[in-house]
N, C-alpha and C positions, 0 to 999 in steps of 0.2 A: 115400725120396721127396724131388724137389727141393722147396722153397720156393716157393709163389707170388713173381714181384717185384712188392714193394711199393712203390718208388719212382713218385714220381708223375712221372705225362707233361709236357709243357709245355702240350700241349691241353687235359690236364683238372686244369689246376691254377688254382685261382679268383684266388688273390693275385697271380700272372702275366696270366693275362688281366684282371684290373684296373687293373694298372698302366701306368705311362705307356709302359714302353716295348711293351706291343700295343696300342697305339693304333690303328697297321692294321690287326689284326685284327677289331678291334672294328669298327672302319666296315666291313670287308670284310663281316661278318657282317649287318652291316645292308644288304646287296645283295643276298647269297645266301639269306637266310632268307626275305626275303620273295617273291623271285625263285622259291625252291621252291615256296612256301605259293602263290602266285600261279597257277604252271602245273598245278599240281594242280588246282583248283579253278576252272580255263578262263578265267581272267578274263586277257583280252589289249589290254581298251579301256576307258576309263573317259567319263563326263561329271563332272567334278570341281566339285561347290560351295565355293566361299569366302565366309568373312564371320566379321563381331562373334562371339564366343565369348558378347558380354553383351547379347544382343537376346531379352528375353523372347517367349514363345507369347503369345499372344492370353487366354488364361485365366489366364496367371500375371501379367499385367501388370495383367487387372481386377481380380484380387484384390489388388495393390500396390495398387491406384488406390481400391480402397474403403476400406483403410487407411488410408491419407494421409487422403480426406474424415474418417477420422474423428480427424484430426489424431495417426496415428501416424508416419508418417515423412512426407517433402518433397511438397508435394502437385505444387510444378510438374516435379519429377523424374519420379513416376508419370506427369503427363500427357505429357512426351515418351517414357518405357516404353513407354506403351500405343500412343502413335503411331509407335513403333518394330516394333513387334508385327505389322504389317502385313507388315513382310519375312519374319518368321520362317513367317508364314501362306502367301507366297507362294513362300518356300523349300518347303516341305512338298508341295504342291500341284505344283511344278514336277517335283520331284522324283519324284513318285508318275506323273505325265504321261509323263516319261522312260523310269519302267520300267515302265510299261504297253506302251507303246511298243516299248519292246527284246522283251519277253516278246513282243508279236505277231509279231515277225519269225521267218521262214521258217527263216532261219541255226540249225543245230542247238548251235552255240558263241552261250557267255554272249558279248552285245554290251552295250557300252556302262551298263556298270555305274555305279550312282553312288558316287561316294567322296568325301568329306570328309575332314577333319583329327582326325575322334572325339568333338570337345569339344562345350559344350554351346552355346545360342544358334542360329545359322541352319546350323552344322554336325549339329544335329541334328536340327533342322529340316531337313535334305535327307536322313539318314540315317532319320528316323522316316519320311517321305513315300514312300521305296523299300521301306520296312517292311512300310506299308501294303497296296502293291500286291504282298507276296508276294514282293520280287526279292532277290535279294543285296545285299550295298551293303556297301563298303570305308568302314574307318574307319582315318587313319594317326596315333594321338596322339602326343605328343612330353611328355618328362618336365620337367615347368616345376614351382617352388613350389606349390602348390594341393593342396587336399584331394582335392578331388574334380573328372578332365576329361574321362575316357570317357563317352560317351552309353550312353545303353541299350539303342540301335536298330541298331547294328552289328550285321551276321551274325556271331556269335560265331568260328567260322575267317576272319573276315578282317579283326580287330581286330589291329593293328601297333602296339607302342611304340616310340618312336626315344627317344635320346640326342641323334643331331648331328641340327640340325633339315638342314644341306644335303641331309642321307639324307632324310631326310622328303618335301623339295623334289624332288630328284630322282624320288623315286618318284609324287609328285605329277605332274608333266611329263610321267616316261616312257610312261605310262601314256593321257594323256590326249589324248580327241578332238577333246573340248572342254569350256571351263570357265566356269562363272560366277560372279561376283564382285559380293554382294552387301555392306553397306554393313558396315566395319570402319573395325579400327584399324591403329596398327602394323602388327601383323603379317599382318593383309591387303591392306596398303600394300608393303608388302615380297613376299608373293608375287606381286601383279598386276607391278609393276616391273618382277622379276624374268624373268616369263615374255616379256611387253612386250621387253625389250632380246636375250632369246633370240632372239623374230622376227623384230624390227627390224634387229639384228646377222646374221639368217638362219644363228645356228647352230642354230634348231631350224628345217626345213626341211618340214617337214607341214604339211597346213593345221588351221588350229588356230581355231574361231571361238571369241571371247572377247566375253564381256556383262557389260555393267555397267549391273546391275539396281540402279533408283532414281536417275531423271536429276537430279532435284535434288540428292541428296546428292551425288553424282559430282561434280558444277555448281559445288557448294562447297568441294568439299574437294580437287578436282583440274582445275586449270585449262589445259589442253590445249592449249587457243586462245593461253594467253600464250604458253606456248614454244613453239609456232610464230613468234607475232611477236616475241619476242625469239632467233629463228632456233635456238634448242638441239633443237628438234626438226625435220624435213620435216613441211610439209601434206599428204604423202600417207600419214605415219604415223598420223594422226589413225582411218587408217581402219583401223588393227589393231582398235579398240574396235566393239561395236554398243550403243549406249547405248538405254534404253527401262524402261518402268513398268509394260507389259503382259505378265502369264503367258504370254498367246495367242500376241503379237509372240516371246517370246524363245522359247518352244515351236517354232513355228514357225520361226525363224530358225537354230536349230539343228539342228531334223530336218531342213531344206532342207539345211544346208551336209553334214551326216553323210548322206544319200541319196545326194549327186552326188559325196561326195570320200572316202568310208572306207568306203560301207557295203558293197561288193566287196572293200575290200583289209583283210581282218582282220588283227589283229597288230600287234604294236609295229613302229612307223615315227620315226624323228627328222628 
């Protein structure tokens, strides 16, 4: 009787596929894994939330906030937590509206799922709100220092960890119908950009309505109007954004755009 061979594959050898030189691999694998898990699972469209990873719920900020009064931590830190807290409130709500929304449609394919980044703040704040209503909801984490960044409202099949975050990004994009972009740092700075130059450049070619919930903060922290007047951007780019502080306003500004421009053409579109 011959021998089994024992020599190991290239495919299933771990110290190979960790090293630098499958590097392609690796990203490749981050395309087609999720690409599977995706088709299985009918998800062809998303409504994508962004924001703060560190914007407390509404109850975890009161309970910082009674702490502080009782002089355990910064009391005027708590009071802006807590007045942050409003987003993650109206992350949750928007999100639950969306798939309310998708679930009544006639379309026997999942539409317009919500997805986030996984992590916690107004990411799970959209992931918990599509919870709520019963829907699925995409969650894409990305492996950063941190103990702990998965939320716990992810439909457990459609929870994604990446390595490269562009993988992350990409799937963020490809996916999406439309996104909203509530108040961050970094790295919410860097996805809104990001998508923004895609348009703008019209390499992404779909219509894509994009919100940016919480006009003050937007107001402050990104000024539009200067690079207009100092010419680095066009006055007609201003209008990729729809800026506004109302659930109802961005509810409605997105089912309006997704009725007249995607809600016949299901399916990935770039």
């Amino acid at each position: 009787m011959k021998q089994r061979d024992q020599r190991p594959k290239a495919y299933n050898s771990p110290s190979f596929l960790a090293s630098r030189d499958a590097r392609g691999v690796r990203i490749l694998a981050e395309y087609l894994e999720p690409l599977s898990r995706f088709a299985h699972h009918q998800v062809e469209d998303t409504i994508v939330f962004m924001g703060s990873a560190r914007i407390p719920s509404r109850a975890d900020a009161e309970a910082e906030l009674a702490a502080a009064e009782r002089g355990e931590s910064d009391l005027a830190r708590a009071r802006t937590r807590l007045a942050m807290s409003d987003y993650y409130e109206a992350a949750r709500v928007l999100a639950r509206r969306f798939t309310e929304w998708s679930k009544g449609l006639s379309d026997t394919q999942r539409r317009f799922v919500v997805c986030t980044g996984g992590g916690p703040g107004i990411m799970e704040a959209a992931n918990r709100g599509a919870s709520e209503a019963k829907g699925l909801n995409v969650g894409l984490t990305i492996s950063i220092p941190l103990d702990e960044f998965d939320n716990p409202y992810i439909t457990r099949e459609l929870g994604f960890h990446f390595h490269y975050f562009f993988m992350r990004k990409f799937w963020f994009t490809y996916l999406a119908k439309a996104v909203v972009i509530f108040p961050g740092g970094y790295g919410t700075l860097d996805e809104l950009f990001e998508i923004l130059t895609l348009m703008q450049t019209r390499k992404m070619k779909k219509p894509l309505p994009v919100v940016l919930f919480g006009d003050s903060f937007w107001r402050d922290v990104v000024d539009f109007d200067a690079l207009v007047r100092y010419g680095t951007i066009d006055a007609k780019d201003l209008a990729l954004v729809h800026r506004t502080d109302s659930i109802d306003d961005a509810f409605t500004f997105v089912v309006d755009h997704l009725t007249r421009y995607a809600l016949n053409q299901p399916g990935i579109s770039l």
